[in-house]
C-alpha positions in Angstrom: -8.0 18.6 6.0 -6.6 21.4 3.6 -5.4 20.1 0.3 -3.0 22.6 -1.7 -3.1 22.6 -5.8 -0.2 21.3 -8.3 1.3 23.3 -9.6 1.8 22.9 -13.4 5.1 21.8 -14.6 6.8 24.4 -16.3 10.9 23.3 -16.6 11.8 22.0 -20.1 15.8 20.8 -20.4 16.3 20.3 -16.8 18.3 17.1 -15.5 15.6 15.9 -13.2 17.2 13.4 -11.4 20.2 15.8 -10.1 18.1 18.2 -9.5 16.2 16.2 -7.4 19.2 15.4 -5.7 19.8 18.4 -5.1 16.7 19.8 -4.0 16.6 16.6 -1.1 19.9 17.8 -0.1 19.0 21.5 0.1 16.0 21.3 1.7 17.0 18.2 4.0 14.2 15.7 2.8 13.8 11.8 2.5 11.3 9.8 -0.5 9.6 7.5 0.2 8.7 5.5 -2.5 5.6 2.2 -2.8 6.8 -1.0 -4.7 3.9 -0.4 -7.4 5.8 3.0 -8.2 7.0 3.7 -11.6 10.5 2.2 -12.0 12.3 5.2 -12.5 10.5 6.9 -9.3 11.5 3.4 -7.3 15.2 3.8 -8.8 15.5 7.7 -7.2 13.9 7.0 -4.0 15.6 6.9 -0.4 13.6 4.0 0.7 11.1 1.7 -1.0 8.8 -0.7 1.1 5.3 -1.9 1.5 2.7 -0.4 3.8 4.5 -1.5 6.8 7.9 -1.3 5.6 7.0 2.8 4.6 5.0 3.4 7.6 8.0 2.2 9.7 10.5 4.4 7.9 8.4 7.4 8.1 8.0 6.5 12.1 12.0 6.5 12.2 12.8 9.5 9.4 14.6 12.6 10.4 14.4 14.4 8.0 12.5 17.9 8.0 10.6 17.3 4.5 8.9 13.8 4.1 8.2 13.2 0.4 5.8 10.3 -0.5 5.8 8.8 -3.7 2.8 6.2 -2.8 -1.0 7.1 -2.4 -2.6 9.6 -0.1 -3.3 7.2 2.6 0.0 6.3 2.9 1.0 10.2 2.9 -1.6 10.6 5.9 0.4 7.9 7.6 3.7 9.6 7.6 2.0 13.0 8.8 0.4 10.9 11.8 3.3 9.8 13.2 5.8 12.6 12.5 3.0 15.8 12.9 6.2 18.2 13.0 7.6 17.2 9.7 6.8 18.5 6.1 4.9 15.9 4.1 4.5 16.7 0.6 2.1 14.8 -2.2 3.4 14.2 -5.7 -0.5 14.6 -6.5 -3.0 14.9 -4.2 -5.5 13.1 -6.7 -3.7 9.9 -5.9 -6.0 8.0 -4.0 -6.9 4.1 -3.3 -10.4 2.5 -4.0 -10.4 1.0 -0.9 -10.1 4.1 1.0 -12.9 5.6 -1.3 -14.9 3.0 -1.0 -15.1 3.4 3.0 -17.0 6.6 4.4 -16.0 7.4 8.1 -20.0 7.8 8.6 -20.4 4.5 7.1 -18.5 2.9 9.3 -19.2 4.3 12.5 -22.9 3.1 11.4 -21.7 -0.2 11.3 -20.0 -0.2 14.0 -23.1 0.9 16.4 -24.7 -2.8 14.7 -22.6 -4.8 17.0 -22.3 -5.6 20.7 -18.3 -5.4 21.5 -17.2 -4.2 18.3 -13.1 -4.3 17.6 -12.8 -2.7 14.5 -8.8 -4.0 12.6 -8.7 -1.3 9.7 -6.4 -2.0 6.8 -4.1 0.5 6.1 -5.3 1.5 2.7 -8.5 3.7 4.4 -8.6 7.5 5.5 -7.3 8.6 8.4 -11.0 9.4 9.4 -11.7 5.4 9.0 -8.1 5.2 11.6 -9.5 7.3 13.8 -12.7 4.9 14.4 -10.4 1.8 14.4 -9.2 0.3 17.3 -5.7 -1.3 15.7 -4.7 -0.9 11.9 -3.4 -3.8 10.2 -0.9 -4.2 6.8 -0.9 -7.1 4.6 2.6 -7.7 6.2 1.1 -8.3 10.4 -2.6 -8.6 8.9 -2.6 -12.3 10.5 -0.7 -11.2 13.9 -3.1 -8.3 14.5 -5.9 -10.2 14.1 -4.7 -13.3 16.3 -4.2 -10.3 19.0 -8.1 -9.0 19.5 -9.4 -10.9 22.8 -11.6 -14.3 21.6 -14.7 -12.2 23.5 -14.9 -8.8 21.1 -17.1 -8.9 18.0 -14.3 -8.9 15.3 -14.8 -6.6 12.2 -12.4 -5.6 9.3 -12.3 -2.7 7.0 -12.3 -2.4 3.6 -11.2 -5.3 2.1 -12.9 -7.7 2.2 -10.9 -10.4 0.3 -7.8 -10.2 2.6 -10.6 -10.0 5.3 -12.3 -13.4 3.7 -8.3 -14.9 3.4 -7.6 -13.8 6.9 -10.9 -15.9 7.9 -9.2 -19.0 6.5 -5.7 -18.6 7.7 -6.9 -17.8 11.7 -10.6 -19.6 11.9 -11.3 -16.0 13.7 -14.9 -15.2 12.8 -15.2 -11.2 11.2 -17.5 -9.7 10.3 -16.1 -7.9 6.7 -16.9 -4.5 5.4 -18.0 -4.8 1.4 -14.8 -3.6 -0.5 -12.0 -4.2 -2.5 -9.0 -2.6 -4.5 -9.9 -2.2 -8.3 -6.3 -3.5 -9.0 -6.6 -7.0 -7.6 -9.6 -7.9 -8.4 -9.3 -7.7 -12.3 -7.3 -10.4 -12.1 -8.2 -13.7 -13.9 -8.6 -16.7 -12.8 -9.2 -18.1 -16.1 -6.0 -16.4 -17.9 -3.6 -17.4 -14.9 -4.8 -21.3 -15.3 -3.6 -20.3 -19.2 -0.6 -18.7 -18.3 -0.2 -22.2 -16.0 -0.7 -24.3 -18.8 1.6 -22.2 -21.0 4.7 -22.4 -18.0 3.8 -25.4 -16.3 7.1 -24.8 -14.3 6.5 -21.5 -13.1 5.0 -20.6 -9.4 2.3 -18.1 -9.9 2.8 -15.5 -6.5 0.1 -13.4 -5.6 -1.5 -10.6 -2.9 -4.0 -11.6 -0.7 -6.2 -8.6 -2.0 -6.6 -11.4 -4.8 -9.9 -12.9 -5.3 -10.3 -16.3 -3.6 -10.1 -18.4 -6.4 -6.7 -16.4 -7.7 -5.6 -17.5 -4.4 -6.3 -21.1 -4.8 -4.5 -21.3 -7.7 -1.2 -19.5 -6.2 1.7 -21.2 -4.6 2.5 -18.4 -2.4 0.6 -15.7 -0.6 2.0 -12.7 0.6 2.3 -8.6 0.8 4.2 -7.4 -1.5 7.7 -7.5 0.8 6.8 -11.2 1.0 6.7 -11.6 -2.4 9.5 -9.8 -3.4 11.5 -11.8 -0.8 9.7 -15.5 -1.9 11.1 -15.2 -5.0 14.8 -14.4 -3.9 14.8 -17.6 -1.6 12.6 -19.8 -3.9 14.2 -21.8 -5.9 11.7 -21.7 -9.2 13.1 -20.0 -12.6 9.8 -18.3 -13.3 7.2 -16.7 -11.6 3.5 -15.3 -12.2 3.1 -12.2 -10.7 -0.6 -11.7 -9.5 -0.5 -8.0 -7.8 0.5 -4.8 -8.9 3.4 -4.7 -11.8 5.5 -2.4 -10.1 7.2 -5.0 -7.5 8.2 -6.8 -11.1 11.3 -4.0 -11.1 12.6 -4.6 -7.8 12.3 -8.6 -8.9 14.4 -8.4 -11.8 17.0 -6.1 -9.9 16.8 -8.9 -7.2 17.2 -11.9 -9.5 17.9 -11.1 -12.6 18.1 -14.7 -13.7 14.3 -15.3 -13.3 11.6 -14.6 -15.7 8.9 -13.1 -13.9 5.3 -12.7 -15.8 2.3 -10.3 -15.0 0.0 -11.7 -13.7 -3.2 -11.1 -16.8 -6.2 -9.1 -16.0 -9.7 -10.1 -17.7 -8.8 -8.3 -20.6 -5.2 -8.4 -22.8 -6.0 -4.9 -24.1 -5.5 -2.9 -20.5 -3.1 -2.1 -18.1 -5.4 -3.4 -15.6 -2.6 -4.7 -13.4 -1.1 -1.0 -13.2 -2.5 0.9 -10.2 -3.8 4.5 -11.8 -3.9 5.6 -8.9 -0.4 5.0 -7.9 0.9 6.2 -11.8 -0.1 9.4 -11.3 3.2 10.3 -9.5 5.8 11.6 -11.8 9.5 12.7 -11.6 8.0 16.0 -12.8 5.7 16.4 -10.0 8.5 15.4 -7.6 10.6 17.8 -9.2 8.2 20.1 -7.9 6.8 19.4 -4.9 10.1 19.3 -3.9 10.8 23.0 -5.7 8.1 24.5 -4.3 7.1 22.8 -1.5 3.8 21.8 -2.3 0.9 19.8 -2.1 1.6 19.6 1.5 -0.5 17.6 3.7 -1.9 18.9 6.7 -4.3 17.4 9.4 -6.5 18.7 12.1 -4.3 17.7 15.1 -7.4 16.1 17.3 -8.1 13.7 14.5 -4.4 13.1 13.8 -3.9 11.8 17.9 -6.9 10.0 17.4 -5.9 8.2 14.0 -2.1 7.8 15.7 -3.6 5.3 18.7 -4.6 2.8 16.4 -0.9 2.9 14.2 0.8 3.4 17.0 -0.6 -0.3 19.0 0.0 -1.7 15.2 4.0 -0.8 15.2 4.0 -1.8 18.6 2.8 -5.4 18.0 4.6 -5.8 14.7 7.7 -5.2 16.6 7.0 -8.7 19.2 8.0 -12.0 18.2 
């Protein structure tokens, strides 16, 4: 896979958001944006979803330049299913522990342990780690892909393994789990949400099932991030502990803007733990210019783009049946 360089940002008195306007227009492209974006990128961007909800507008987009605001697995998505497009990358450095922490060697080495393997990837891994899956999964249809793999195949899930380990519980499907986890959701504390608890005994503390288990046991609703975001506009609680990423907080306020809605605290009161770094490196700056210039585009060998496609492709498939 050939990664191009950032360029540096240069401009100095320019009106970023019309001339990002402009630039979409001119050069006939769509953003993307994640939920766990910077507000003011979420507040410019054409669509903003989850995994699902971006992989399923990217599946659908016209347009000739695909711009993701998100991570670079996410990115790799949109290039999979729309190889003729233009996908650009705010900043190719924004990646996803998961994903890092899940070699394609690795896993085909695990794989080869088991009799029958069926290998149910979660979306935030390489395309490499696609390409060796056998269906892909989103925190959105985690539960309804796994319920779909025949009761006779030797069930594994990649990388995480606490929405592998939640999965478990929800189905009673036996897995076997590959060792990872997003850095993000697991700095959350049990200890300081049971405060937060005690401080707002009436509020319903929300929360991703990336969480550890006992963050989980302590919530009142489990969802993706879509699910959360939609909980909280149905639900008929005034406040709300927020245990994943702080970005979906925006699009909560904007949704009910008569709720309180409170971060859900890492370990430490000192860090922005709850922020994704990852996600934060994208910038109206570097959109500006990706968008200028055209670059960091993401490109893909083709043979391992049909191969990583089969496994997204059964994935949209089944999230489409009732």
């Amino acid at each position: 896979m050939q990664l191009t360089p950032l360029p540096q940002f240069q401009g100095s008195g320019l009106d970023l958001d019309a001339e990002i306007a402009r630039l979409k227009k001119e050069r006939n492209a769509v953003l993307l944006a994640h939920y766990y974006q910077d507000s003011e990128i979420q507040d410019m961007a054409d669509f903003i979803g989850d995994s699902l909800q971006l992989a399923q507008a990217a599946k659908k987009s016209d347009a000739d330049v695909i711009l993701f605001a998100g991570v670079h697995f996410m990115a790799e998505v949109a290039k999979i299913v729309n190889p003729s497009r233009t996908v650009l990358v705010p900043d190719m450095k924004a990646g996803c522990s998961l994903a890092d922490g899940c070699p394609a060697p690795q896993v085909r080495a695990w794989k080869a342990r088991y009799e029958r393997p069926f290998l149910i990837s979660y979306i935030n891994c390489s395309a490499e780690v696609k390409a060796e899956s056998d269906l892909i999964c989103t925190s959105s249809n985690a539960e309804k892909m796994v319920m779909s793999v025949p009761s006779d195949r030797t069930l594994l899930f990649a990388p995480d393994k606490n929405l592998g380990r939640y999965l478990i519980k929800k189905t009673g499907r036996s897995m076997e789990l590959w060792p990872g986890s997003c850095i993000v959701h697991e700095t959350f504390s049990l200890k300081r949400v049971v405060e937060l608890k005690r401080k707002h005994p009436d509020a319903k503390v929300v929360a991703h099932p990336e969480c550890e288990e006992p963050v989980l046991d302590e919530s009142d609703f489990i969802g993706s991030t879509a699910a959360l975001l939609n909980f909280v506009q149905r639900d008929d609680a005034q406040t709300y502990i927020v245990a994943t990423e702080s970005g979906i907080i925006h699009q909560m306020k904007k949704a009910c803007p008569d709720k309180t809605f409170i971060a859900g605290p890492p370990e430490s009161e000192s860090c922005s733990c709850n922020e994704c770094p990852f996600m934060r490196l994208n910038t109206p700056e570097k959109i500006y210019l990706a968008l200028r210039d055209l670059t960091p585009e993401l490109t893909m060998d083709e043979e391992l783009r049909q191969r990583a496609s089969l496994p997204i492709e059964r994935m949209l498939e089944l999230s489409q049946k009732p």
